[in-house]
Structures are given as C-alpha cells and as structure tokens.
TIDO-526960 format. One record per atom (N, C-alpha, C): x negated, y, z. Coordinates in steps of 0.02 Angstrom, whole numbers, padded with zeros to 5 digits, always signed. Each point is the difference from the previous one (the first is absolute). Example, Ala and Ser with C-alpha at 12.3 -4.5 7.8 and 13.67 -1.06 7.14 Angstrom:
<recs>
-00660-00284+00390+00045+00059+00000-00045+00060+00000+00018+00053-00036-00042+00059+00003+00039+00055+00037
</recs>
This chain:
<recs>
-03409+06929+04334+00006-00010-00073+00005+00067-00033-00046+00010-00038+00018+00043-00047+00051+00049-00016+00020+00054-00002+00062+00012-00037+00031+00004-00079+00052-00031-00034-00009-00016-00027+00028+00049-00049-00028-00017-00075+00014+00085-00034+00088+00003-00040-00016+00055-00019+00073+00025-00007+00006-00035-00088-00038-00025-00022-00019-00034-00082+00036-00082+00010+00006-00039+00062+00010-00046+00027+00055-00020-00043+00018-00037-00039+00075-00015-00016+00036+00043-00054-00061+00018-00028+00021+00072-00056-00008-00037-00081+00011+00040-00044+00006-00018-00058-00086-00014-00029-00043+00039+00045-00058+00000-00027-00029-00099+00014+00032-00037+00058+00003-00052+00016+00035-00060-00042+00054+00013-00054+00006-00017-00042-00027-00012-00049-00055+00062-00001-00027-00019-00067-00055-00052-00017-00032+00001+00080-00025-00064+00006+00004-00086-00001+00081+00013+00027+00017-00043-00009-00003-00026-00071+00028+00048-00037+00002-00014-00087-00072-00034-00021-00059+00034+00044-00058-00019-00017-00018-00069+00005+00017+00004+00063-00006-00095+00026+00038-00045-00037+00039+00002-00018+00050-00015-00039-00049-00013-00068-00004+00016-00038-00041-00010-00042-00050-00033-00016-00052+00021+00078-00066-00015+00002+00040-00089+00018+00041-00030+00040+00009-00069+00013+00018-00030-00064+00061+00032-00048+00007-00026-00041-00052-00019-00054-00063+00035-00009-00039-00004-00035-00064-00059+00028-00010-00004+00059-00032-00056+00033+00025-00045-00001+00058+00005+00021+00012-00087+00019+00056-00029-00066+00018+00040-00038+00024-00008-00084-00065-00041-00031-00056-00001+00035-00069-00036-00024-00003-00065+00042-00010-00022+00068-00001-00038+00040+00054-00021-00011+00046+00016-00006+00068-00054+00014+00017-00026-00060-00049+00015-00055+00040-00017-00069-00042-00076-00006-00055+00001+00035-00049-00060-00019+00045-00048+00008+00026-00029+00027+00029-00066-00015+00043-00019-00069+00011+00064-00039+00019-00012-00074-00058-00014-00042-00067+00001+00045-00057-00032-00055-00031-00032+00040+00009-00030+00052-00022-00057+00045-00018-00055-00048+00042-00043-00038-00012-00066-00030-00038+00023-00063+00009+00057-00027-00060+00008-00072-00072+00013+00049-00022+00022+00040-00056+00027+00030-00027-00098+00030+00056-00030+00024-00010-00077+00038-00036-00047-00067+00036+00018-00074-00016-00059-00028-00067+00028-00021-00003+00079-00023-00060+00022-00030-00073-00030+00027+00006-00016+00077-00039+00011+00041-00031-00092+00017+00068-00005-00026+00012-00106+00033+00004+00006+00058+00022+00016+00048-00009+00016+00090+00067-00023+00023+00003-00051+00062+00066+00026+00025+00056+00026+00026+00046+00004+00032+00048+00052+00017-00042+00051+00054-00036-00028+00044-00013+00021+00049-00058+00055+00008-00052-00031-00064-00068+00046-00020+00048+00056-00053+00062-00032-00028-00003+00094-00038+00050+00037+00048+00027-00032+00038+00015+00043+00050-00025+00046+00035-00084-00003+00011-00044+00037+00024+00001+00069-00041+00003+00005-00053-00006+00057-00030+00060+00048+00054+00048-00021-00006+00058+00030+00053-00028+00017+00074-00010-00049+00018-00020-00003+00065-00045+00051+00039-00058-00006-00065-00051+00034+00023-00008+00074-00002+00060+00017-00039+00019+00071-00031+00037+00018+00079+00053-00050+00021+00050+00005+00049-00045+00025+00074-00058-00034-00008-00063+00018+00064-00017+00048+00008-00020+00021-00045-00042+00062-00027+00039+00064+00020+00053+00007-00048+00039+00068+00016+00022+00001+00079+00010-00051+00013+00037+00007+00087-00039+00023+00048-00080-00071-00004-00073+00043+00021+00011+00065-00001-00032+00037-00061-00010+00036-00005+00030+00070+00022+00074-00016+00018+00060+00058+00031-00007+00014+00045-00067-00037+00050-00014+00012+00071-00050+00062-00004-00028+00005-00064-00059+00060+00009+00050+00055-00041+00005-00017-00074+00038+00048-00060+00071+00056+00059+00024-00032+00054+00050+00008+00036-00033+00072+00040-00061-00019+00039-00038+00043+00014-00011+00059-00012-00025-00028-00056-00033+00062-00040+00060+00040-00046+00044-00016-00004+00048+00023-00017+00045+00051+00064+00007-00026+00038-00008+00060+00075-00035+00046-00001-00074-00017-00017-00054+00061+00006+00000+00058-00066+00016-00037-00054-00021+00030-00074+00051+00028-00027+00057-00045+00010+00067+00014-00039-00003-00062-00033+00063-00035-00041+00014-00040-00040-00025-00016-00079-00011+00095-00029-00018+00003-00058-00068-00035-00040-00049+00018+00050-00059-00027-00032-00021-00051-00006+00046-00051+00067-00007-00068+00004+00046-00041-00049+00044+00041-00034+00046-00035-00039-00031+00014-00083-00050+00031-00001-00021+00024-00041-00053-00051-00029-00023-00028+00066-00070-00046-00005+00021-00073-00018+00073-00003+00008+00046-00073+00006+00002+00009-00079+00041+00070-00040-00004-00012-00077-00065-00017-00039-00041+00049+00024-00076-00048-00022-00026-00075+00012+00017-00034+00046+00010-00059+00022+00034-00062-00043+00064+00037+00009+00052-00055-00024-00007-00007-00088-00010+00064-00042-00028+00004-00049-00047-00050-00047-00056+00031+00046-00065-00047-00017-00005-00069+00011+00034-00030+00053+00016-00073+00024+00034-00030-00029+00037+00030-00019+00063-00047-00076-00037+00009-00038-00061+00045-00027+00006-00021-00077-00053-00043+00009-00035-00005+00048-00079-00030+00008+00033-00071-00011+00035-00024+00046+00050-00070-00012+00019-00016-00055+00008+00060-00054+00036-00048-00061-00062-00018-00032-00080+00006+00015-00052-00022-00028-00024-00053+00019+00028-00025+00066-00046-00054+00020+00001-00065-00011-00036-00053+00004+00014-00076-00018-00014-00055+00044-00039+00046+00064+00015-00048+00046+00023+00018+00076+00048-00046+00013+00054+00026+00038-00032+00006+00077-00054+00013+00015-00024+00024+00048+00000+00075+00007-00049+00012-00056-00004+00072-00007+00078+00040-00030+00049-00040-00019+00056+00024+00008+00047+00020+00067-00015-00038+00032+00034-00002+00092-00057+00074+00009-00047-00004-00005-00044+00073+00008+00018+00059-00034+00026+00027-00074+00007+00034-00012+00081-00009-00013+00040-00042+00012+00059+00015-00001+00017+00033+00092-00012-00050+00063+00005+00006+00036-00033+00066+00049-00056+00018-00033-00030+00073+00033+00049+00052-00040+00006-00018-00054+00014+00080-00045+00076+00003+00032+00042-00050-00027+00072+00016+00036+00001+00006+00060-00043-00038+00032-00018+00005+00092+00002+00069+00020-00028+00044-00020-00032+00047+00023+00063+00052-00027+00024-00020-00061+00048+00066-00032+00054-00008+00048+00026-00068-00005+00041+00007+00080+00000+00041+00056-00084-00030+00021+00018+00008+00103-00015+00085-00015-00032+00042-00054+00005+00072-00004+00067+00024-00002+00050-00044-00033+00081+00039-00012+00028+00002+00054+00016-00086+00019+00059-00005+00037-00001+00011+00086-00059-00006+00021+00015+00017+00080-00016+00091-00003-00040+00024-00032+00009+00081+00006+00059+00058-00028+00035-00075-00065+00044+00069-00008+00048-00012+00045+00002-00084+00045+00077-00011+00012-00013+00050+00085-00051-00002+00021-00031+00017+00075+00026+00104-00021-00024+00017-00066+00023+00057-00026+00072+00020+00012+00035-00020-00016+00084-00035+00013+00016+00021+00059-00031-00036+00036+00043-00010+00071-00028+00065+00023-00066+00035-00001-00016+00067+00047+00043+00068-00034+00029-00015-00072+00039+00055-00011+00089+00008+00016-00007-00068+00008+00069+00011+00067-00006-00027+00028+00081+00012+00067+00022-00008+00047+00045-00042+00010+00067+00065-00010+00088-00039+00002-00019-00042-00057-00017+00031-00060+00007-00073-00054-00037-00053-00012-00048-00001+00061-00055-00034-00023-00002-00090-00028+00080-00026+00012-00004-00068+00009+00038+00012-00094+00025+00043+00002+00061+00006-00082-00077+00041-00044-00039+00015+00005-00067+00016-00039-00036-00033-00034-00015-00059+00069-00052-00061-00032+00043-00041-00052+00060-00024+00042+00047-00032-00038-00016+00031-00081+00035+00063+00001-00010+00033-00098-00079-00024-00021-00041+00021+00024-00081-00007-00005-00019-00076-00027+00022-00028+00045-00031-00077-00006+00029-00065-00045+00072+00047-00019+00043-00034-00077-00055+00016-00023-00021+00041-00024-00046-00019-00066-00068-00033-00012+00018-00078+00089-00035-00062-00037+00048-00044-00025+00078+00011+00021+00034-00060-00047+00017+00016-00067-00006+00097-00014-00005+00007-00081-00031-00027-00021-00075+00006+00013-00048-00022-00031-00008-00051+00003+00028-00051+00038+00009-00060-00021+00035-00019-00061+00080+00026-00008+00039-00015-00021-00021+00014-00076-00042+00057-00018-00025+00021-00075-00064-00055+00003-00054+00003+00030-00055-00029+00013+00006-00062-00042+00040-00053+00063-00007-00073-00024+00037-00030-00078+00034+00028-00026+00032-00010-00035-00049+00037-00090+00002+00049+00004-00051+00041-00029-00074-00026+00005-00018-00038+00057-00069-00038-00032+00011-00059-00042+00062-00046+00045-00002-00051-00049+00010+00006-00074+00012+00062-00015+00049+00000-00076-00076+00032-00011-00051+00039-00007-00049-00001+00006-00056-00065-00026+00010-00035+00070-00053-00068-00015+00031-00053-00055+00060+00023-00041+00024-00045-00031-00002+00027-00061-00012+00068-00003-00012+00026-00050-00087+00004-00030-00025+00034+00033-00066+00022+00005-00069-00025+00029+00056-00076+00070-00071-00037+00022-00023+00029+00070-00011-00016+00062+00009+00029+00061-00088+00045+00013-00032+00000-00049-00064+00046-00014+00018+00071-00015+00066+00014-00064+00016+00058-00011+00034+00028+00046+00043-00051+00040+00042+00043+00038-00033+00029+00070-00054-00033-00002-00032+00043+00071-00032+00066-00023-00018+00015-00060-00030+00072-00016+00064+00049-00009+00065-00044-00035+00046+00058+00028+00030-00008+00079+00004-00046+00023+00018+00014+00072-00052+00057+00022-00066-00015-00029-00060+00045+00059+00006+00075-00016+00025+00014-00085+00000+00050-00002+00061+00040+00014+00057-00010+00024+00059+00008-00002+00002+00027+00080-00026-00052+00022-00006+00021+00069-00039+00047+00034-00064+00003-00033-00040+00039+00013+00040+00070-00011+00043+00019-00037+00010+00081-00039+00061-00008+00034+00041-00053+00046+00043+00021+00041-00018+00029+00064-00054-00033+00022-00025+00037+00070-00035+00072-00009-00024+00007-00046-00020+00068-00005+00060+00058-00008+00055-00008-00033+00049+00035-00010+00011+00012+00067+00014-00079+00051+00037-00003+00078-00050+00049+00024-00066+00025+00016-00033+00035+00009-00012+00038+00022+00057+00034-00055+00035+00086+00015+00011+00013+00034+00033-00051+00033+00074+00011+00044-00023-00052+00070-00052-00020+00012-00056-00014+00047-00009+00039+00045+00038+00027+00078-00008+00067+00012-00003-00022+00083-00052+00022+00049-00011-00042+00049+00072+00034+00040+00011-00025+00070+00066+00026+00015-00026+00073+00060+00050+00024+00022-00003+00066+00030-00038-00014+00053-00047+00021+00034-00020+00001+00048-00059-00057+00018-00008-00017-00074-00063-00049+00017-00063+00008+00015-00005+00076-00009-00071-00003+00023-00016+00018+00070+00068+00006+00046-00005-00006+00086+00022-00041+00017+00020-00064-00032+00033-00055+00015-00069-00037+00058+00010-00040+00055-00020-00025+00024-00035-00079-00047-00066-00014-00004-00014-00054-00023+00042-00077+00049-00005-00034-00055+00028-00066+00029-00051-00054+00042+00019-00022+00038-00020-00040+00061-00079-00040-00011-00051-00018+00006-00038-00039-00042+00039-00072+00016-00053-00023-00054+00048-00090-00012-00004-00052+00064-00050+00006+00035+00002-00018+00064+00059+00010+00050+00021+00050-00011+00057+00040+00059+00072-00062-00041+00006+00000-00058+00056-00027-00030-00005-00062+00010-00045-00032-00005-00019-00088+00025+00027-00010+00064+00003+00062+00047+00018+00004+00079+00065+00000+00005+00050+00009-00072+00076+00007+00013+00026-00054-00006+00054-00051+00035+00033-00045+00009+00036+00010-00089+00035+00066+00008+00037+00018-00059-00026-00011-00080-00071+00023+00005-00037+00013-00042-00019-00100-00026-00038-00020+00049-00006-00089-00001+00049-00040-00033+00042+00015+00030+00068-00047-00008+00015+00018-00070+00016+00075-00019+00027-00001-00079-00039-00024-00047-00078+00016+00046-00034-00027-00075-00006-00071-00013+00009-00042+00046+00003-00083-00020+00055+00008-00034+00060+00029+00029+00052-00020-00024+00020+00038-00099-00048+00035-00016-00011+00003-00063-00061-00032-00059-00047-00037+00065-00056-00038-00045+00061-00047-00031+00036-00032+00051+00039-00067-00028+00050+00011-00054+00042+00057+00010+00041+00028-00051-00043+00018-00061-00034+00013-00009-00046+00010-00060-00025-00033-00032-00009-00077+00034-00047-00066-00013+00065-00019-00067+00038-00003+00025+00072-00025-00063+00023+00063-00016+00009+00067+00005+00032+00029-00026-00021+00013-00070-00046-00020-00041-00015+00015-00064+00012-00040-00049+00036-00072+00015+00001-00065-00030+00044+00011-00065+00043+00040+00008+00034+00011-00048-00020+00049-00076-00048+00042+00027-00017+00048-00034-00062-00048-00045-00037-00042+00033-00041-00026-00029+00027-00037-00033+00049-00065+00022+00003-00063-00043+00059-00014-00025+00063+00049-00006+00068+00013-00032-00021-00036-00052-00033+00048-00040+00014-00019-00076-00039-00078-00031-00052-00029+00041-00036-00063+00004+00041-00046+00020+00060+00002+00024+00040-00020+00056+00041-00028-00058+00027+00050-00043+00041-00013-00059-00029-00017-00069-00067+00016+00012-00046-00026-00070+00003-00062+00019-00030-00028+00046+00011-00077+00025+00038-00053-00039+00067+00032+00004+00071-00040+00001+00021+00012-00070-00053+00058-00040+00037+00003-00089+00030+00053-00005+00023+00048+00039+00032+00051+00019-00034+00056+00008+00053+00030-00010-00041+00101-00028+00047+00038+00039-00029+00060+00025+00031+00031+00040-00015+00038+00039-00055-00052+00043-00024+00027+00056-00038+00064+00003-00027+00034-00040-00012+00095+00010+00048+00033-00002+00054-00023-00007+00065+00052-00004+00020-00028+00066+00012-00057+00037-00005-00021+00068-00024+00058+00035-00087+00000+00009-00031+00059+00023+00034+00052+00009+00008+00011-00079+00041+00082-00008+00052+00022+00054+00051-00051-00002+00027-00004+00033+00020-00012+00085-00067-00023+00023-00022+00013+00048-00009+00071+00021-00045+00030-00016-00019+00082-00031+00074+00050+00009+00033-00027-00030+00094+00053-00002+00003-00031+00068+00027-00047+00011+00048-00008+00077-00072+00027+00041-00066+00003-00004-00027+00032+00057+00016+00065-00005+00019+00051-00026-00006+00041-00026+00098+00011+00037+00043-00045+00000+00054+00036+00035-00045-00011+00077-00013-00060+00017-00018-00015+00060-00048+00074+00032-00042+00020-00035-00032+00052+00033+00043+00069+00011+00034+00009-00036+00040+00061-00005+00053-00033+00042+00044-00050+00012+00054-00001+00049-00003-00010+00051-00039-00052+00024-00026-00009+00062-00047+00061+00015-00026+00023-00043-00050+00060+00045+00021+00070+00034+00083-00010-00059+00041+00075+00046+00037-00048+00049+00022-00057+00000+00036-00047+00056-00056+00016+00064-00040-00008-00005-00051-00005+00055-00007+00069+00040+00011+00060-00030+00002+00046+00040+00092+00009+00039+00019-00049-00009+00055+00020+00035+00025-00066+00040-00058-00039+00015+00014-00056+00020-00048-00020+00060-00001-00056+00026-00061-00042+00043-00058-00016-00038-00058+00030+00011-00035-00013-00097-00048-00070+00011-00023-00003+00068-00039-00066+00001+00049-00075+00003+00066+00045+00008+00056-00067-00019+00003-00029-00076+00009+00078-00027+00021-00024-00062-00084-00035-00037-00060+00031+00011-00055-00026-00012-00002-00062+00003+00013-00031+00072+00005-00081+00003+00057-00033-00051+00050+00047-00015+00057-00038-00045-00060-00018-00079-00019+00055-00028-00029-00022-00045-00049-00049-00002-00055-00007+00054-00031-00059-00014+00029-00068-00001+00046-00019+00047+00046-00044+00013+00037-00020-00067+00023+00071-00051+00013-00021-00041-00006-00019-00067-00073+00021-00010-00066-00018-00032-00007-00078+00007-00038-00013+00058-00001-00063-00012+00071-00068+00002+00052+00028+00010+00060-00024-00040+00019-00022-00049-00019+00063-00033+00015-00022-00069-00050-00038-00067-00048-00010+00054-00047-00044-00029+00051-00088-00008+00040-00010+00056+00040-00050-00036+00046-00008-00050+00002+00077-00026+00055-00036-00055-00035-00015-00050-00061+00032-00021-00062-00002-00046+00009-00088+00012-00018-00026+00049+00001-00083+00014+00071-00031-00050+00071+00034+00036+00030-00051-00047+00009+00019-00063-00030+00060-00040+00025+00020-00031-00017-00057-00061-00072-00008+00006-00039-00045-00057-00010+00046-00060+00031-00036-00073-00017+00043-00038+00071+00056-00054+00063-00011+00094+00055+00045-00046+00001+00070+00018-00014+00040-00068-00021+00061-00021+00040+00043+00075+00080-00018-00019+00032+00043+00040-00011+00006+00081-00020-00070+00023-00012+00001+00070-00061+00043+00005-00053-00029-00050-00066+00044+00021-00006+00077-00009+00058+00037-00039+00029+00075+00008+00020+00016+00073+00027-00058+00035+00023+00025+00046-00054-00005+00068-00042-00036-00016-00061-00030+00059-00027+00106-00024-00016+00026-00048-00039+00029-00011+00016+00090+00030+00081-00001-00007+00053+00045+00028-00002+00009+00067-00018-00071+00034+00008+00000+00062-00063+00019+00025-00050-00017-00005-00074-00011+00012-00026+00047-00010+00022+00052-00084-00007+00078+00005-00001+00048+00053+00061-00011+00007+00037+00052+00049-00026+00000+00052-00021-00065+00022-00001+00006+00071-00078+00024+00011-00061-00033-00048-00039+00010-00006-00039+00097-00014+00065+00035-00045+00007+00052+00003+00026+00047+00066+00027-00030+00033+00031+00041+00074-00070-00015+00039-00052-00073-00009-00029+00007+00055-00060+00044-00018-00013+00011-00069-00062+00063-00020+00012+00052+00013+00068+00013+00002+00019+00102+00009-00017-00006+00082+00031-00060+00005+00015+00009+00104-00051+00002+00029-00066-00043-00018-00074-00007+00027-00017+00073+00018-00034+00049-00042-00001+00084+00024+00028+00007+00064+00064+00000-00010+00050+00032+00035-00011-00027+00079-00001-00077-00004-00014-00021+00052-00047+00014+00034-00067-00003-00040-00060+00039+00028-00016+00050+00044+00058+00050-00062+00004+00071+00025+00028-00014+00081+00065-00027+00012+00048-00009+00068-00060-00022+00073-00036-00059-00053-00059-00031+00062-00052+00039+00026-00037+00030-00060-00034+00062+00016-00015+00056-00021+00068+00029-00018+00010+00086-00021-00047+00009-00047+00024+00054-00041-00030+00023-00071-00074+00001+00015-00031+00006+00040-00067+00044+00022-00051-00042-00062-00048+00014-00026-00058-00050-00013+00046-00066-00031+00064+00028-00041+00033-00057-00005-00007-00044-00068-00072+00031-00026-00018-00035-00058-00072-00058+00029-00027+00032+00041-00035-00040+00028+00020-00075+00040+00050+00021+00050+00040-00061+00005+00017-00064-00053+00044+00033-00049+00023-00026-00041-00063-00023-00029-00058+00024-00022-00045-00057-00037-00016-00064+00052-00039+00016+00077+00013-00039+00025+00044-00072+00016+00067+00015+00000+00042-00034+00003+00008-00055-00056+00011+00038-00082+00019-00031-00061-00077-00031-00016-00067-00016+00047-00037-00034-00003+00019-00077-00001+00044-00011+00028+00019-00055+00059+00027-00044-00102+00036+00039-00025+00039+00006-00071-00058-00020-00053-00055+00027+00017-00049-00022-00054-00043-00077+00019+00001-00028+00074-00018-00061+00017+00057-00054-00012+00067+00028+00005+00070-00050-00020-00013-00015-00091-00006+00065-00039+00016-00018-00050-00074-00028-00051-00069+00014+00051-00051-00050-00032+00007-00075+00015-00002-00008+00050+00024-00084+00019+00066-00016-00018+00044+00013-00015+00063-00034-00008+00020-00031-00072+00003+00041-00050+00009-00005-00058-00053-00043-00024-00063-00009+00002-00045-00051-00013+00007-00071+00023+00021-00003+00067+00035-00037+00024+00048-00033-00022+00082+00039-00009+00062-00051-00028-00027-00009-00068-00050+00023-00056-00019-00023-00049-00041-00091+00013-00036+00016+00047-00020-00070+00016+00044-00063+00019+00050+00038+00038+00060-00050+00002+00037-00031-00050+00011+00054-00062+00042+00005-00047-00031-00059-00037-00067+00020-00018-00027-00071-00040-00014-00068+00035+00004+00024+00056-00018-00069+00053+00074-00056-00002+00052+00037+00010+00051-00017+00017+00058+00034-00039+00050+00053+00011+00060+00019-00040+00009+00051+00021+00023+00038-00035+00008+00076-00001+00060+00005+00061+00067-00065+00014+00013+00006+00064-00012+00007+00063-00079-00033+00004-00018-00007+00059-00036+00051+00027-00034+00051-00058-00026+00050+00002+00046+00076+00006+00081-00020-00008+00033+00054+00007+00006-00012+00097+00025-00070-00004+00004-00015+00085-00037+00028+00041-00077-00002-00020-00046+00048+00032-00009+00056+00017+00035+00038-00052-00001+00079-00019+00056+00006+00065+00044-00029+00006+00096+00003+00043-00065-00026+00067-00034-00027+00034-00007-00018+00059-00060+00065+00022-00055+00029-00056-00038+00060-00002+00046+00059+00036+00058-00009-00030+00040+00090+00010+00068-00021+00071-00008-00081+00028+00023+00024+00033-00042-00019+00077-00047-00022-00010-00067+00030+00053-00015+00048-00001+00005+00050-00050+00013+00072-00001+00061+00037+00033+00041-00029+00019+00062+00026+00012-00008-00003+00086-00018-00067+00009+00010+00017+00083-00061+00038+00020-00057+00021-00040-00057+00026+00025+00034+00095+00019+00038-00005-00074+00032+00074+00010+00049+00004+00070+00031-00045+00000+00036+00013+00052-00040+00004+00077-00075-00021-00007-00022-00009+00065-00031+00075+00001-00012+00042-00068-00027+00077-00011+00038+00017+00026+00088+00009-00006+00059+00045+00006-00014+00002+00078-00007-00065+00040+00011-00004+00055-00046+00016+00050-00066+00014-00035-00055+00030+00028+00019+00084+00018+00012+00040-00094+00011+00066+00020+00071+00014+00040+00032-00041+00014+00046+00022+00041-00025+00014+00058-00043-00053+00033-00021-00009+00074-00023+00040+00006-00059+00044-00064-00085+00043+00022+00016+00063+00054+00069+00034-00035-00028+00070+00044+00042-00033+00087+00020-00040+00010+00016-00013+00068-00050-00036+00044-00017-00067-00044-00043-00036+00040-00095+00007-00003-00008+00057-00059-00043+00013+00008-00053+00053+00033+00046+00036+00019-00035+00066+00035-00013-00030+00073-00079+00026+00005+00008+00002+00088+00030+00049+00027-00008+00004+00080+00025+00026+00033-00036+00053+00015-00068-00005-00014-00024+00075+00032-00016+00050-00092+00042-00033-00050-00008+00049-00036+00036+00053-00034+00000+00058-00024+00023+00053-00003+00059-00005-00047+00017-00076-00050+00043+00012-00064+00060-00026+00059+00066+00016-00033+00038-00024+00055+00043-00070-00045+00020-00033+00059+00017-00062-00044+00049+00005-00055+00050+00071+00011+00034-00027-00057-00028+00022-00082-00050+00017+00003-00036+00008-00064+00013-00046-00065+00004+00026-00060+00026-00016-00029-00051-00048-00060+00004-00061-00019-00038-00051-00033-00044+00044-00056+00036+00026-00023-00020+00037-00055-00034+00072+00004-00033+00016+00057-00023+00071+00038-00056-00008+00033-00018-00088-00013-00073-00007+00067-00018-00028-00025-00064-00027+00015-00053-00069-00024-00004-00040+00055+00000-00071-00016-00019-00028+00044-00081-00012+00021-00039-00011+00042-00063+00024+00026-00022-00038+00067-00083-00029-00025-00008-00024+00072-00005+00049+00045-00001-00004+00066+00009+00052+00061-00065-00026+00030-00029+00061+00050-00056-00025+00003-00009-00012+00099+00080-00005+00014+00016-00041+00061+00016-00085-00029-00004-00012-00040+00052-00059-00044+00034+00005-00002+00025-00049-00024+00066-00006-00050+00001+00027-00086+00045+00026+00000+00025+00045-00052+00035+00069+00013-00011+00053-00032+00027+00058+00019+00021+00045-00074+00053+00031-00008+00025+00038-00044-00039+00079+00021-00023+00008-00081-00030+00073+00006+00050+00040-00048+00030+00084-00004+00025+00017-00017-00027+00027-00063+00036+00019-00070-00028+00033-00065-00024+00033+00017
</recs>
C-alpha cells in the first residue's frame, strides 16, 4: 500500500469536508424536499401514488447508477470537474421540469437532471472524504454527510412554503437555481486527496461480484433502500390524507435527528465495533417504522416515529463509507462505493413505486408493514456480510499462497485463484 502523505488528517482535509458538506446539503435539500410537493405534482398530473412516485424513484436510480462511473472518474480526475458537471445538470433539470405538461417527459427531465447532479456530488465528494483521512476518517464523513439531513431539514419545509406560495413550477427554478450556485461555490474546495495520483486503481467490477463481503452487503442494502424512502416521499400525503398539515416539517425533522445521528454515531463508531453498531442502525430503522403504525394521525407520536427513524437512518449514512472503507480500505474507494450504493439505486426505483401501489390498493398501514419486513430482510442479509468478512482473511487464503492468513479484511481483495477456490491478493 502506498505510503500515506503527511496532508492525511490535516486541516487542508477539513476543508473538504466543508465542501461536501455543502455540495450534500444542496443536492439532496432538492431530492428530499419532493415529498412537500408530491400531492400538488399527483393532482396536477391526475396519476396515482405510485406513478408520481416515479419522479423520486427514478431520480433515486439514476444518481446511485451513475456513482459507479462519476466514483471513477473522480479517482482519475479529481472531484472538481465532476461536481461541476452535476451543477450544470441539476440546474437545467429543475428548470426544464417546471415547463413540462406531461408527466413522462417530467420523470425525464426531472429524473436525469437531478439524477445526474446527484450521482456527480455525492459518491465523489464523499469517496473524497475518506482518501483525505485516516485516524478521523469515520468523525469526517460523519461532519460531511450531515449536510444531507440539513438539507433536508431547510429543503422540505422551504419547498412546501414555496408550493403554497408560488405553485410547485416556481419552486423548482428556485430549487434549480439555488442549487446549482451552491455546488459551484462547493467547488472550490473540491480538492482530490493526497496521493491520488499513485493511488492504486480499484478492483474491476467482476473481482467485487467474487466477494462474499461485497454480495452479501449489497442485497442487504437493495432491501434497506426498497422502504427506506417511504417517509421522505409520503409524510406529508400521509397527513394531507387525514386533513392535517405538517408533514414537511415532519421531513424537516427527519433531516435534524439525521443530522445528530450522523455526527454521533459517526464519532461513536470510531471508538467502537462499527459493523455492530452498523447492524444497530438498520435494526433500528426498520423499528421504528412501527410507531409510524400506531401512531395514526397524533402529531406527537409521529415527531417521535421521525426522531427515531432520523437518527438511526443518519448513523447508517455516515457509517456506510466507513464501513466500506474497514471492508475494503480507502484504495479506489470511490469506485467501490459507486458500485456498492448501485444496489441503493435498484431498492429505491422499485420500492417506493411499489408501497404507493399498496397505499392505494389497500392502507397506508399495510404499506408501512412492508417497508418494517423490507429492512428487516435487510438486517439478517447484513448480518450474513458481517459474517462473511470475518471468515475472508482466514478461510479464504490457500495454502500455497504468499498473503498470510492473518491478513487483514480491509488490506486484500477477495479473488478467484487460478488453482480454485478463492484467494486474497494484497493492495
């Protein structure tokens, strides 16, 4: 491996962080706010829950897709130019949307333009993150990746007051433009990390299909993803329903408790068991999808479904990186990471279209039930990941090869051998 530079963990690594920080809050302050104009975009359109869900969905595909290449090339190029191509993107895609009238070509220019401003931000600046540190690398992302529950927390709340003011047409030319002149600012401060241009490239995608580790997490995040958006989408429909107002400040509030969740759990995690505490959050994700069940329509319970579901939801975004990083070391660790958060863009196209179909089919209970049985088929899938990278560097090395068994999960690839089996190759 590499040696690693003396910039590692320095202030100049901060400032990126500040960058990322920004650049999330300004993306997903856009994506996460849609469900405060979910039901004006549903009636405009006459469609139901499930077709304007797509607008989400298809945005949710797109950027994740897309983090498998933008991730890449962000290894090779640096972060800047690709985050650069996301403000031109995200820009032009919001405003093209507030022109359109039929909701096809809306899923097209809502879903490419934010699609794309996404998967340019968030897997290169967060992959950015992790190669400029080390010791801090788990208390970094954590700071970095609050600013998707800021931007939630201003986002959803600030569109609805928006679409209630102005009509959910105006508010996408200022969402598009708002955002756009935040990523360019983040930009600046876009700075690839030390030593990237001798960094070893990352594995091709074939070699990662070959990891037990690699397999296992990613089912076990298609399913977590299939429900993890239910809230962001259909909060405030949830409470329009029933006569009740509220639900974007719900969101919002979602947005703050992720926002402790990423910052507490993400310095908890460097001083802890981290694929323990990882499994705590999904486990407790889809938990608290039951109080959402009894809550019905009292305000205070559903504060507290949203507190809980934050947080935990926020510990498991800072922790994802981190985990990555532990499974397979910083190296090419933006490339990974698009790879992986692929798994994230097939959960959150099928899912949310989905409990919308339920919702009108049947009751928004039965469709939360769904979301709670999604995340915890996700849960034992994680636990069958944890239990994979435990085994790899022992039970996977042969015997006539040069890594020695006690090698460390996070220092090798797993690899077919071309005696069979499987064999660990070193960074």
């Amino acid at each position: 491996m590499p040696e690693r530079s003396h910039n590692v963990d320095s202030a100049a690594g901060w400032v990126v962080v500040a960058a990322t920080t920004i650049t999330l809050f300004a993306v997903f302050g856009v994506v996460y706010s849609f469900g405060a104009m979910f039901t004006a975009i549903r009636d405009e359109f006459g469609v139901g829950k499930g077709q304007a869900a797509l607008f989400f969905s298809i945005t949710t595909f797109i950027y994740f897709i897309l983090g498998v290449f933008t991730g890449r090339l962000a290894d090779r190029y640096g972060p800047r130019p690709v985050l650069l191509v996301g403000a031109v993107a995200m820009g032009a895609g919001l405003f093209l949307t507030s022109l359109v009238n039929n909701i096809i070509v809306g899923y097209l220019t809502y879903g490419i333009g934010a699609g794309i401003g996404v998967g340019c931000a968030y897997v290169p600046m967060v992959a950015a993150v992790g190669g400029w540190f080390e010791r801090d690398r788990t208390k970094a992302m954590g700071v970095a990746v609050s600013g998707i529950g800021v931007g939630t927390l201003v986002g959803a709340p600030l569109a609805k007051q928006l679409v209630i003011s102005y009509g959910w047409r105006s508010t996408f030319v200022v969402l598009g433009v708002g955002s756009a002149a935040l990523l360019v600012v983040a930009s600046i401060g876009a700075r690839r990390p030390p030593g990237a241009g001798t960094q070893e490239t990352p594995p091709p995608l074939r070699l990662l299909l070959h990891d037990r580790r690699f397999t296992w997490l990613y089912t076990s995040m298609t399913f977590l993803s299939a429900g993890l958006f239910v809230p962001m989408i259909y909060l405030d429909d949830y409470l329009d329903a029933q006569g009740k107002t509220g639900g974007a400040l719900l969101i919002g509030i979602t947005g703050a408790a992720s926002v402790v969740g990423r910052l507490a759990l993400g310095a908890v995690g460097a001083k802890v068991d981290l694929m323990r505490l990882y499994q705590c959050c999904v486990a407790a994700l889809g938990a608290s999808y039951f109080i959402w069940i009894v809550a019905g329509a009292n305000y205070t319970v559903l504060v507290i479904f949203v507190l809980v579901m934050g947080t935990a939801y926020g510990g498991w975004i800072a922790l994802s990186p981190a985990v990555i990083a532990y499974l397979f070391g910083p190296v090419g660790l933006g490339g990974v990471l698009g790879a992986l958060y692929t798994s994230a863009g097939i959960g959150g196209l099928f899912g949310p279209p989905l409990i919308g179909v339920v919702i009108d089919a049947t009751s928004y209970e039965t469709a939360i039930g769904l979301a709670i049985a999604l995340s915890a088929i996700s849960l034992v899938l994680l636990r069958t990941a944890t239990r994979a990278a435990e085994s790899t560097a022992v039970d996977a090395v042969q015997p006539t090869e040069e890594v020695p068994a006690t090698a460390s999960v996070a220092s090798a690839w797993l690899v077919p051998s071309t005696q069979g089996g499987m064999r660990l190759i070193r960074r």
